[in-house]
Each structure stands twice: as C-alpha cells, then as structure tokens.
N, C-alpha and C positions, 0 to 999 in steps of 0.2 A: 474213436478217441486216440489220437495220435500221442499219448505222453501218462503214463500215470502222477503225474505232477498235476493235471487236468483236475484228475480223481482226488488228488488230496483238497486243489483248491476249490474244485466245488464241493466239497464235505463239510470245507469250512462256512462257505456263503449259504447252504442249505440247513447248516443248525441254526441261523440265528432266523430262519423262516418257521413260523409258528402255525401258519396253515400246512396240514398236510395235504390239501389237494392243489395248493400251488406249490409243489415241491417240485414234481412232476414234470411239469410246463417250464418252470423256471430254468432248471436241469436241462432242457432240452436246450432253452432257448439260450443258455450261456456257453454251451459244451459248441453249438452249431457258429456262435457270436467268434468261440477264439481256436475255433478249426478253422475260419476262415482269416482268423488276424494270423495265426501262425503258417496257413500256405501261401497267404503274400509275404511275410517276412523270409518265409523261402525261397520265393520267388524273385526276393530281393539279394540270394546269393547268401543269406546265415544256415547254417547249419538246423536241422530238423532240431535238437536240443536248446538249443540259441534262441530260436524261433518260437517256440513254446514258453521258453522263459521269458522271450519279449513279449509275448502276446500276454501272457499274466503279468506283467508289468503296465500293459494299457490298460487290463480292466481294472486295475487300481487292487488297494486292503481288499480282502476278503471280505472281513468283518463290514467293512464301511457298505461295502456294496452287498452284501447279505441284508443288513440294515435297512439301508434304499429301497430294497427288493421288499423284505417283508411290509414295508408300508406302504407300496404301492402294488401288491398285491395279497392283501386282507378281505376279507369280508366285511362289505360294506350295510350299513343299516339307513334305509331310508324314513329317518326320525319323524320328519315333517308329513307324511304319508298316514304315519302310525301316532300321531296326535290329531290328525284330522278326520281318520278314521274311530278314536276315543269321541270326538266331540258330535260327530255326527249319529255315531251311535246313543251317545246320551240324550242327545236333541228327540230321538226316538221313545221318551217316555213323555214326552212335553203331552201331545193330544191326548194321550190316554187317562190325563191326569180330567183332560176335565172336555173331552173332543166326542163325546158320546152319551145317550141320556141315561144307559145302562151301566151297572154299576163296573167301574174301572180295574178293581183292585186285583181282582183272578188276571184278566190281562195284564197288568202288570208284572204281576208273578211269573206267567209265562212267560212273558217280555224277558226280563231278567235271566232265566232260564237256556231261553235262545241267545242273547248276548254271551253269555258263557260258553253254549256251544259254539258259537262264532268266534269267538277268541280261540278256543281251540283248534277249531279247524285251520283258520288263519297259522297258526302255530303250528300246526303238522304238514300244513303245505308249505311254508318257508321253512323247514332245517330238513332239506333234503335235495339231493340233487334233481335239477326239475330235468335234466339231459335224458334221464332214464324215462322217460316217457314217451322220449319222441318215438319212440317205434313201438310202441301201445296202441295206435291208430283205431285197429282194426274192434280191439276188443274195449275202446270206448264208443264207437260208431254202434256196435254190436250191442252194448249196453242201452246205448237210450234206445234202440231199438225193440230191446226187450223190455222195458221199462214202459215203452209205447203199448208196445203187449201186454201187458200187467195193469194197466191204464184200462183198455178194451175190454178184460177179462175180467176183472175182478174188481178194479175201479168204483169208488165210491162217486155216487150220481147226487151230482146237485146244481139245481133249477136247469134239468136236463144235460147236461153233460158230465160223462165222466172224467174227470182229473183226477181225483185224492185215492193216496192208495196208502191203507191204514200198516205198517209193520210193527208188529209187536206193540201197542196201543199207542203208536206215532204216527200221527196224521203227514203223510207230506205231499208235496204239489210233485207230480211224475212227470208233468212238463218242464218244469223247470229247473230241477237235475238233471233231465237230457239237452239242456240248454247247455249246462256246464260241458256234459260228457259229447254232445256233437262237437263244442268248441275247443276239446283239447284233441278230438278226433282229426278236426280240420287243420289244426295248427302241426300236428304230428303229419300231416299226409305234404301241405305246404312247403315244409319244413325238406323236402324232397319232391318236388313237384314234376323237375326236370327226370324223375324214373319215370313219368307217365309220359313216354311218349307213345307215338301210333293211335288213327285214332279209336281204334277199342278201346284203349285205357284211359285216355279223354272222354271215350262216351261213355265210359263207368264214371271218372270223378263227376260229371254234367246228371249222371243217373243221383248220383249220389247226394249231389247239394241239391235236388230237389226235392227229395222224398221227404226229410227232415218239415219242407213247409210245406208239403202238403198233409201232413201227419200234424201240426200245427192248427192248420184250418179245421181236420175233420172235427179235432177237440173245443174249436171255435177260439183257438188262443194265437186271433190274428194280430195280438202286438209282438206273441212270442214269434212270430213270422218274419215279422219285419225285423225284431232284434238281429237275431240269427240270416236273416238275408243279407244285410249291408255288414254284420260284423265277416262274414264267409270270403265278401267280397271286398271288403279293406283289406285282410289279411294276402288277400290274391294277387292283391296290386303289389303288396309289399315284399311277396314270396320272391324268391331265386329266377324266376317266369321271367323274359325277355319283357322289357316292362310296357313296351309299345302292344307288345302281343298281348299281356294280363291287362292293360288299358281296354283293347278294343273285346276280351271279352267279358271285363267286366261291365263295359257298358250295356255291351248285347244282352246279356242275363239280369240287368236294369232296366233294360225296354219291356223284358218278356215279362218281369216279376211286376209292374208297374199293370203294362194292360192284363195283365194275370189276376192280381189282388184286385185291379179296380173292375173289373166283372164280376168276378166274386164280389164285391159289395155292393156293387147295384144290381145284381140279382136276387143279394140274399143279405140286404141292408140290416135286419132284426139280428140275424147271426150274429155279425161281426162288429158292426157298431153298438152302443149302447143307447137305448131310444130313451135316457134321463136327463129332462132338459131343466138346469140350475142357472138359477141367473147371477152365475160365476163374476162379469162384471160389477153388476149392482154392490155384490158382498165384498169385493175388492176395494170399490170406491168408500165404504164406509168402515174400513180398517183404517183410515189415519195415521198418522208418521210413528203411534206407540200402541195403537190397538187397543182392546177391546179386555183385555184380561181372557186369563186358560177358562177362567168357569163364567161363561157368556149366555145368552140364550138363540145363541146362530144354530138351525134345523140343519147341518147339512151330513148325506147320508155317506158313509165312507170317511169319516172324516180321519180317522187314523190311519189310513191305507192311500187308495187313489185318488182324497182331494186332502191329502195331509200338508201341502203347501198352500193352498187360498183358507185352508184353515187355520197355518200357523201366522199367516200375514194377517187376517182380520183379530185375529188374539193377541196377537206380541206387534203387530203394526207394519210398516214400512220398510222402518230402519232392522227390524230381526227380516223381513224380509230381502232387503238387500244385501245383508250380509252373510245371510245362511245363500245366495248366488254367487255372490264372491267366495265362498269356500269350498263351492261343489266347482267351481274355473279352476281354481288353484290345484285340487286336489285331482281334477280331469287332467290339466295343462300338464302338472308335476308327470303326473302317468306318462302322459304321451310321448313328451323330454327324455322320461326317463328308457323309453323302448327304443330309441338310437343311442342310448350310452352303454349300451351291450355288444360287444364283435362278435357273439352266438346267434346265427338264423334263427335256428328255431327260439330259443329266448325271446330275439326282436319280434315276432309273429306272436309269440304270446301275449307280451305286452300291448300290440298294437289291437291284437284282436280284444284283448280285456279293456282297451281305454274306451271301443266301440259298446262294447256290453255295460259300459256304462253308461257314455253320451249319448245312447239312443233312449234309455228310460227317463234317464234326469231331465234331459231337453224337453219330453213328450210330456211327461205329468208335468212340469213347469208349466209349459204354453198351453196345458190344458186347462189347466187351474188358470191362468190368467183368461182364457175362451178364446184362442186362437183355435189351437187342434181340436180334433175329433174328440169327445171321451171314449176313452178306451182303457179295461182293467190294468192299469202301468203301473204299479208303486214306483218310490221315489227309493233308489238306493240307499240302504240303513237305517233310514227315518219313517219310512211306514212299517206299521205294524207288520210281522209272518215271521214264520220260522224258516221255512223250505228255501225263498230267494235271499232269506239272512246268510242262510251256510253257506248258501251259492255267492253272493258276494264277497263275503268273505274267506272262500277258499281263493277265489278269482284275486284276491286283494295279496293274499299269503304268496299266492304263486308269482305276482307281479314282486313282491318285494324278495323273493327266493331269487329271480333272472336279476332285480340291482343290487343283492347280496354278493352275487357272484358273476359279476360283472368283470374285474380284473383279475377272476380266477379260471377262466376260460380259454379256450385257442380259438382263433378267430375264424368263423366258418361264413360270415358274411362275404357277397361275393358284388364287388362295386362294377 
C-alpha cells in the first residue's frame, strides 16, 4: 500500500460491505485495482501523492462504490431450487396415501420424520463454507470405506445381502452414505488433480475410482455402480486435467466399466438385474390424460419407491405426469447452469458432480417405469419413499446451494 490515504479510503467502501467474508477479497482486489491506477499516473510524471490522490478520484465516492460492491458481492439464495425441492418433496406423500394395500399411515409418519431431517441437513450443509472440505479427501474416501466395513461386519442381511446397518435404533442404507462421502472424496481430490502427477500416483487415483464399484457389486448395488461411475467421470472431464487428456481417459475407464459391468451381468444376471416382469406398458397406457385416482385397485409392488412414477401417472394421469418431468428438467437444468456461475474449481466439481447424482437416477427410474430400462432398485429423487437417500439428497441439494450462495464471494481458482 503505497499511501495511507488508501487505508482510509478503503475503510470507507468496506463498512458499507455487510458480508464479512467478501470484505477480504474486495480489500484485496481494490487496494491491487489503485496500486496499479497510481503507478501509471506516476508514470505519467505526477508525483507518488498526486498519484494516489488521482487514482481515488477514478475509483469514484467511497460510499457509492462500497455500495456497488456490497450488492454484487452478497450471498446469494437460489429461490427457485428451494421451491422445487418443497414441491417435490411433498409430491413424496402422494403414493403412500393410497400406493400400497397396507395400511399408510406409520409410513407416513416416518415420511414426515425424514422430511424434517432432510430440511435440516439441507440447512447445515448450506451456512458453511463448502471450501473447507476440499482437503477432507482422504477422510471421506476412508469413511465409506469404513462404512463398507461396518456393512460386511455387522450389516443387517436382507433377502441375502447385507446393506442396513442399525445405529442407535436408526436403520440406514451404508451404501448410500458412501455414495455421498466417495463424491465429496472425488470432488476434493479433482479439485487438485494436476498434484497427482507420475504414474504411481495416477495408479493410486485408477486404484482408487475402482474399488468404490467393486464394493458396490459385492453388495449387489449395481445402480449404485453406475451412479457413482459416470458421476467420478463427469467430474474428471470437468477438473483442472488438460481436457484432451481427461477426455481420452475418461473414455478408456468407459470402455473398461462398460465390458466390466456387462460380464458381470451376463454371468450373474439374478444378482444384479431384477428378474420382476410388470407389464409397465399396459398400466401406462390405461392411466389417461387425468388417471385413475390415489385409492385405485393397480397391484403394483414398490409402488412408493422404485415404480413410484408409472404409479403416480396411472393415478393422477398424464398431464401430473408430464409436469412432474418438466420439474425434475428444470430443477436438473437449474443445477447444471448453475455449476458454471461459480469462479471456485472445486465449487464447479461439486455442482457438476451433484447434477450427475441426480440425472442418473431420475433418468433411470423414469425410463423404467415407462419399460425402456432394465428394472433395477433406483428411487426417484425426493419422491420415493426412504430415509438414508432423502438425507443424501438433500445434503447433496444443501451443498449445491452453499457453491451458488457464495458464488460472488469467492476468488477465482478456475483455470480456462
């Protein structure tokens, strides 16, 4: 700082900033803005005081440009995100009202239950700096890995495998917690990818994004496979990685994962597919433009979970099904949009890897329910019934709106 005049005048444009975390940034970036207005105006032959004085004469009032500043770098709330995430979640009692022949109302209750902790979590993962995380890598990676173990060990077994592991008389799903905690593992390691050079430390990260799906398969949770495969490798494209070189190997780790899975399933087709053949078509075609009403007499088995969309269409019709796709586009698209309006790497790696963790199950139970895809255990984000991938959603949801909270409170580590 060439002038304590500097110091006064950014004292002034720093009180009328009401975020203390863009105080900082701003600070930085106004003091570097008229050290460089005032070494050209010495350079133009005024005096080092003259100079100074000129240079706070370009950047104008204090005040006005303190002003300027705190509004365009506030915390911002992605409104539209956070209504569409209330609506889908309510959509989420629709089957249970009347989507099953046993009685509703305990579901319910839990429903409710989990909504509340989903709100919360949402809410403890946006008012916090998400930055603090990125060098956590290790001891999220180390987490589902132990959680994988706790799964193995002590794992509550049902219709032969073990997933559920009971804490404190809380049932939760151990895969897909490690879902969450591999993806903030990957996004934190991405987020630096250009430290792993040489290739030992390439052949640890290649060690590392595979073990994840094959700890997937042993548990038979080969959609959580695939989630977790293509979101590892969006993120990779999108990392700091010279992007010809994360192209070609993202592709190579898409050929391998491709003849990988598809062996695995035509070896061990019972595993991983599910051999319940619904004649998903027929019940689609006789949902009608307004359906059928919540309390029907349609048999079909999951209806609150992984066929909770050919269910909500033959009940509510058509037109609730068309529009309940148009809000799950908007609410994907909104995401996606929004993980390039961040100038924070790892931020954008968050976002992009959370819009994946979304568009692979929505897509997959849609086109199942309609009888394109394979059936395969996928709930539909928010709207099928559980607890475990509620939280997971909605932490994923929290965290997405925490990187476009603080969007313009950031320094930009993106690297074009």
């Amino acid at each position: 700082m060439s002038s304590f005049k500097f110091e006064e005048y950014l004292n002034k444009v720093l009180s009328k900033i009401k975020s203390k975390e863009a105080r900082g940034m701003i600070k930085k970036e106004l003091s570097d803005h008229m050290e460089e207005l005032s070494q050209a105006f010495q350079a133009s032959g005024l005096s080092v005081e003259d100079a100074d004085k000129k240079a706070m004469q370009e950047m104008g009032d204090p005040s006005v440009v303190g002003e300027n500043m705190n509004h365009l770098h506030k915390p911002r709330m992605d409104w539209l995100l956070i209504a569409l995430f209330v609506i889908l979640a309510g959509m989420s009692f629709l089957p249970l009202i009347g989507g099953f022949s046993a009685p509703s109302i305990s579901f319910i209750k839990q429903q409710a239950v989990w909504i509340v902790l989903a709100i919360l979590a949402l809410i403890g993962f946006l008012f916090f700096d998400y930055r603090k995380l990125k060098n956590l890598w290790m001891y999220f990676y180390g987490g589902g890995l132990i959680l994988f173990g706790l799964t193995f060990s002590v794992g509550i077994e049902l219709d032969g495998v073990k997933r559920w592991l009971s804490l404190g008389g809380i049932t939760i799903d151990g895969p897909a917690i490690s879902l969450f905690l591999f993806f903030l593992a990957w996004a934190g390691i991405l987020a630096k990818a250009n430290a792993f050079k040489g290739w030992k430390k390439q052949g640890l990260l290649l060690l590392l994004f595979w073990i994840p799906v094959l700890l997937y398969m042993m548990v038979s949770q080969f959609m959580f496979s695939i989630i977790y495969f293509f979101c590892v490798l969006v993120m990779y494209v999108f990392s700091n990685v010279h992007k010809q070189f994360a192209i070609k190997v993202a592709l190579g780790n898409l050929l391998i994962g491709i003849i990988f899975i598809s062996t695995m399933i035509l070896h061990f087709p019972n595993r991983y597919l599910s051999d319940t053949l619904l004649p998903l078509k027929d019940i689609l075609s006789e949902a009608g433009w307004f359906g059928n009403g919540l309390h029907n007499d349609l048999k079909l088995p999951e209806a609150h979970t992984d066929f909770v969309f050919p269910f909500l269409v033959y009940s509510l019709g058509w037109v609730f099904g068309i529009i309940l796709c148009l809000l799950l586009f908007i609410f994907i698209l909104r995401i996606s949009l929004n993980a390039f309006k961040t100038k924070d790497l790892f931020g954008r790696i968050l976002v992009i890897g959370g819009a994946v963790l979304f568009i692979v199950p929505t897509c997959w139970n849609i086109l199942m329910g309609l009888g394109i895809l394979p059936i395969m255990p996928v709930p539909l984000p928010f709207i099928s019934y559980g607890g475990s991938l509620l939280l997971v959603y909605s932490a994923l949801l929290g965290l997405i709106l925490n990187v476009y909270r603080r969007k313009d409170l950031v320094e930009a580590t993106v690297t074009n």
